[in-house]
C-alpha positions in Angstrom: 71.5 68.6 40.3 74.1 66.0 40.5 73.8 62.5 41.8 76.9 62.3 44.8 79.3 59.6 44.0 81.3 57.6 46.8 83.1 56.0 43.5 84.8 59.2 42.0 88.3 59.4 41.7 89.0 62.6 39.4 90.3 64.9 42.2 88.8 68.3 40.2 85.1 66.1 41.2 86.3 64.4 44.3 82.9 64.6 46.7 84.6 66.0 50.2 82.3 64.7 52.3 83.8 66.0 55.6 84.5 69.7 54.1 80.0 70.2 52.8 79.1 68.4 56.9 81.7 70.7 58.6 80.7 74.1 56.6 77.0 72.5 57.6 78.1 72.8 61.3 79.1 76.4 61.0 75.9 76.9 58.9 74.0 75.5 62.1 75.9 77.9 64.8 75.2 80.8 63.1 71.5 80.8 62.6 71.0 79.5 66.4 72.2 83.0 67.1 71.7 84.9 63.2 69.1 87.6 64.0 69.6 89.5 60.1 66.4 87.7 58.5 67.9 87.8 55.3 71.0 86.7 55.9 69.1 83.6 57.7 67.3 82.9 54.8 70.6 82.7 52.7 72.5 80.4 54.8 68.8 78.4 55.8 68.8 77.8 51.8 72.5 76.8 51.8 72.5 74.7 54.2 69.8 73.1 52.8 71.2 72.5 49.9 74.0 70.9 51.8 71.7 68.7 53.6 70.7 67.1 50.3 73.8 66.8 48.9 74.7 65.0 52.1 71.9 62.4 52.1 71.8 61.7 48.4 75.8 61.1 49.0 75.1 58.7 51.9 72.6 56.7 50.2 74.6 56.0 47.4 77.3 54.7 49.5 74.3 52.5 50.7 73.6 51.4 47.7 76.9 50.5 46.9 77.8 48.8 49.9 74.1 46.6 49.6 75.4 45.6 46.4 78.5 44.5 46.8 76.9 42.8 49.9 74.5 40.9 47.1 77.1 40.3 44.9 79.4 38.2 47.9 76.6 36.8 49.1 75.6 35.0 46.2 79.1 33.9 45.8 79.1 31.7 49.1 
């Protein structure tokens, strides 16, 4: 798997960050009332998959933003 990067530009690997949290959402609705086991399963593995993409996304933007906070603070 693929690292998420808040620094791509390349619109054929632009990381849509509000598209994978909305389809997340629908994920989310439809096993609080899913009762096909199987189908559960499928979106419960999906959405999981989501989930990391999500948080590995999010803490690179951390990263990012703690270093450019390193590199201006050592500027002052």
């Amino acid at each position: 798997m693929t690292k998420a990067n808040p620094n791509k530009t390349s619109s054929t690997n632009t990381f849509n960050f509000a598209k994978k949290m909305h389809r997340l959402e629908e994920i989310t609705q439809s096993l609080e009332s899913n009762t096909d086991v199987e189908k559960a399963l499928e979106q419960f593995k999906e959405a999981s998959d989501l989930a990391r993409e999500l948080q590995d996304y999010l803490t690179t933007a951390e990263n990012t933003i703690t270093t450019i906070q390193t590199r201006f603070d050592k500027q002052k």
